[in-house]
C-alpha positions as CSV (number, residue, x, y, z in Angstrom):
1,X,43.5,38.6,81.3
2,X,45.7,38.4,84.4
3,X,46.8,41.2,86.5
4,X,48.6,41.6,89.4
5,X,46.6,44.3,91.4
6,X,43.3,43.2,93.1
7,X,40.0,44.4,91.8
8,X,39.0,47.9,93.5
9,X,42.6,48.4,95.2
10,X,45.2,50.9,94.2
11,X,48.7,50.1,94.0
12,X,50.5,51.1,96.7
13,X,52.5,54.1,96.4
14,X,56.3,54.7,98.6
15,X,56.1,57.7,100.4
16,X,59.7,57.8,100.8
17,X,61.3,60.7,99.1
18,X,64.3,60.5,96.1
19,X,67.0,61.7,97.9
20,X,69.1,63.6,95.4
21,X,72.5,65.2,95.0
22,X,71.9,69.2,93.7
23,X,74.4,71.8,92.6
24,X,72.6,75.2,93.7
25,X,74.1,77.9,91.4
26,X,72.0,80.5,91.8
27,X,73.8,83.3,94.5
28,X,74.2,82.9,98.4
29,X,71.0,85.4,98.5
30,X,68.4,82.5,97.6
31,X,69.9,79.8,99.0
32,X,68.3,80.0,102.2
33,X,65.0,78.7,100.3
34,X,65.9,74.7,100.3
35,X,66.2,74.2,104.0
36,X,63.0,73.4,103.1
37,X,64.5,69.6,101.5
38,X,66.7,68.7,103.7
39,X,66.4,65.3,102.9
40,X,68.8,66.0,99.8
41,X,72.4,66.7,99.4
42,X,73.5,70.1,98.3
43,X,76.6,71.2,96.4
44,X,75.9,75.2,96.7
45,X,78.7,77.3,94.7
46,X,78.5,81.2,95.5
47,X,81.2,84.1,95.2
48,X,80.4,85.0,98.3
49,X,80.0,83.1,101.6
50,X,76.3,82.0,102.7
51,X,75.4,83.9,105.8
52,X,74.3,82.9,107.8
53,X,75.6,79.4,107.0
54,X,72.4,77.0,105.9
55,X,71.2,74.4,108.7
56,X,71.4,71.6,106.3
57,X,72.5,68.0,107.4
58,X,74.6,67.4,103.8
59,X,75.6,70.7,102.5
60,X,79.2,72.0,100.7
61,X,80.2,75.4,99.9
62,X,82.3,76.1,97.3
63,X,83.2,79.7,96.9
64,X,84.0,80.8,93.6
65,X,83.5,83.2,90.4
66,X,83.2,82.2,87.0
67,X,83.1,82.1,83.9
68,X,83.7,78.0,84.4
69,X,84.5,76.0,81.1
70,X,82.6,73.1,79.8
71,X,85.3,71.1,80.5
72,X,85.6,72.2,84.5
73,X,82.0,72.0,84.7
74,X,82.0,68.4,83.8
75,X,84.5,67.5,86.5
76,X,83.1,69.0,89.2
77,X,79.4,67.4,88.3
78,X,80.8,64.0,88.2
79,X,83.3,64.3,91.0
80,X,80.3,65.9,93.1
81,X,78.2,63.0,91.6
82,X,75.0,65.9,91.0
83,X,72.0,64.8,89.3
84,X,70.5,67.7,89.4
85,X,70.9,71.3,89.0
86,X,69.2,74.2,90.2
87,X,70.9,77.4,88.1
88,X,69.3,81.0,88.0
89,X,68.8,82.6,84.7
90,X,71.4,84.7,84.1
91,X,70.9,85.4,79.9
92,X,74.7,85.6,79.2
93,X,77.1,82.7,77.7
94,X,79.9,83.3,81.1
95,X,77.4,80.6,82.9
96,X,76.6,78.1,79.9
97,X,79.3,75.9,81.5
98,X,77.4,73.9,83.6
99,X,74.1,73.4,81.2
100,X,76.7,72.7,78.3
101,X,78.0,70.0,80.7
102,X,74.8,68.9,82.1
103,X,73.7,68.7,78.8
104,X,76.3,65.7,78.2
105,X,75.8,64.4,81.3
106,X,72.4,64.0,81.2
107,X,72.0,65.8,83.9
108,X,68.6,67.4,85.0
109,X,68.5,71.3,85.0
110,X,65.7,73.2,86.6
111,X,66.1,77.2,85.9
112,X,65.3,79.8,88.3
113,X,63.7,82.5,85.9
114,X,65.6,86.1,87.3
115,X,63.7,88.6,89.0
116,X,62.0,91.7,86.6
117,X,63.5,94.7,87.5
118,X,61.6,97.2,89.6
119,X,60.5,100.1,87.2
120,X,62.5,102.9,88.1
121,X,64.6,105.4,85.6
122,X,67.6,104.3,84.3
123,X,70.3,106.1,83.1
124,X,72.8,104.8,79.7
125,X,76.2,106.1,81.5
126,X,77.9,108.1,84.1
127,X,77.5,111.5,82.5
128,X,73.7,110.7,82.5
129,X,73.8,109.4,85.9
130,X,75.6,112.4,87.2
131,X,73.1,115.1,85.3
132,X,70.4,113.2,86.7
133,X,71.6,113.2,90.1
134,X,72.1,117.3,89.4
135,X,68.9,117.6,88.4
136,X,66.9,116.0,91.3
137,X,68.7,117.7,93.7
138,X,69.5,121.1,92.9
139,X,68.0,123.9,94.2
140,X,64.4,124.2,93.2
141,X,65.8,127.9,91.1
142,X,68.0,125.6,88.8
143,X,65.7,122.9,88.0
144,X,63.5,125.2,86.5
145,X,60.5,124.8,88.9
């Protein structure tokens, strides 16, 4: 049986990274986070403007609020020429664009799971909100303390 590694010696492995082109939709906030790959191109789409801007040698902004079609999606994946996407969890169909399109693209989609939320009250509406807010900081006589 023929082979064409030696006996006892591994193949050798490239060290050299995949550069690759990434559409970062997941806020301006986290951003900041993949100066640590700066050896790939970024495509970073935010409603508001990255500040302070990211000291990345290929990065583009692109400042805009959805919802994006399907249809939009797809053009600016293949005009951007992404293959890959980074996208943050949002759990509602006004962002399903871009997986719809990566989807068909066969693009690769990594998703950012959301933060819990810290476990303080909450209130249903206004009214409760503003009987709350009464409550905790009325005199001590009218709270009934």
């Amino acid at each position: 049986m023929s082979s064409s590694r030696s006996a006892g010696k591994r193949p050798s492995i490239s060290r050299k990274r995949r550069t690759r082109r990434v559409f970062l939709a997941i806020g301006r906030q986290e951003a900041f986070h993949f100066k640590k790959a700066p050896q790939h191109s970024y495509v970073i789409r935010s409603v508001d403007p990255i500040t302070p801007p990211l000291d990345l040698p290929d990065a583009t902004a692109i400042l805009a609020s959805g919802p994006f079609a399907e249809r939009d999606e797809m053009e600016l994946l293949e005009r951007n020429r992404i293959d890959a996407i980074i996208a943050k969890n949002s759990g509602g169909a006004a962002t399903f664009g871009k997986i719809a399109a990566a989807r068909k693209l066969g693009i690769e989609v990594v998703m950012v799971e959301r933060r819990k939320p810290a476990d303080v009250p909450s209130v249903g509406d206004c009214s409760e909100a503003l009987e709350r807010i009464r409550q905790r900081f009325a005199p001590v006589k009218d709270r009934g303390v």
